[in-house]
ZABAZA-77797 format. One record per residue (C-alpha): residue number from 1; x negated, y, z. Coordinates in Angstrom, 3 decimals, padded with zeros to 6 digits. Example, Ala and Ser with C-alpha at 12.3 -4.5 7.8 and 13.67 -1.06 7.14 Angstrom:
% ZABAZA-77797
   num         c1         c2         c3
     1   -012.300   -004.500    007.800
     2   -013.670   -001.060    007.140
END
This chain:
% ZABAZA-77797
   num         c1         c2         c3
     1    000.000    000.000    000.000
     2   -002.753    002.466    000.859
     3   -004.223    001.837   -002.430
     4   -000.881    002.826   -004.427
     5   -000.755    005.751   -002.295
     6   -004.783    006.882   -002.761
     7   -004.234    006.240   -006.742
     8   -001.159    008.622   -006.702
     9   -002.884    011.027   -005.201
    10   -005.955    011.060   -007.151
    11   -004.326    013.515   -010.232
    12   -003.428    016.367   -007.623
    13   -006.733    016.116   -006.056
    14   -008.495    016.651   -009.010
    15   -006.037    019.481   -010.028
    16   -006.296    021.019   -006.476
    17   -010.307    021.083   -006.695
    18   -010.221    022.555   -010.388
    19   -007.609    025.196   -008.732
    20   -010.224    025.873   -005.978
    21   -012.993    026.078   -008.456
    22   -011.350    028.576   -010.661
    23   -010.445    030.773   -008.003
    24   -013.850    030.514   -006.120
    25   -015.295    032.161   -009.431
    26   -012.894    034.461   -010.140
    27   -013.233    035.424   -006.366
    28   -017.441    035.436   -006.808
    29   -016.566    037.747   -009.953
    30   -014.780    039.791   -007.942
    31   -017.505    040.959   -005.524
    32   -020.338    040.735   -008.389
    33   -018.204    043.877   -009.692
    34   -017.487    045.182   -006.498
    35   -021.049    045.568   -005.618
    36   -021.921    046.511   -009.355
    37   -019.369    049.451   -008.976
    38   -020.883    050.404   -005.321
    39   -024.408    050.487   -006.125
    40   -023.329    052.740   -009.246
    41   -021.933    055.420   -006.989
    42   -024.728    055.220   -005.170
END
């Protein structure tokens, strides 16, 4: 039974960490411009 369950979840693990992924990027993106921006002001 465990096995079933561990298979079933296998797709929306793999989506989940390819979610997390993207968004860690588009998060390290983020600051990369936010400090680009700062040390322009500057």
């Amino acid at each position: 039974m465990r096995s079933a369950t561990n298979q079933q979840d296998q797709p929306e693990t793999r989506r989940l960490q390819l979610d997390l992924r993207r968004k860690d990027k588009a998060l390290a993106e983020a600051v990369a411009m936010l400090n680009a921006s700062k040390k322009i002001q500057a």
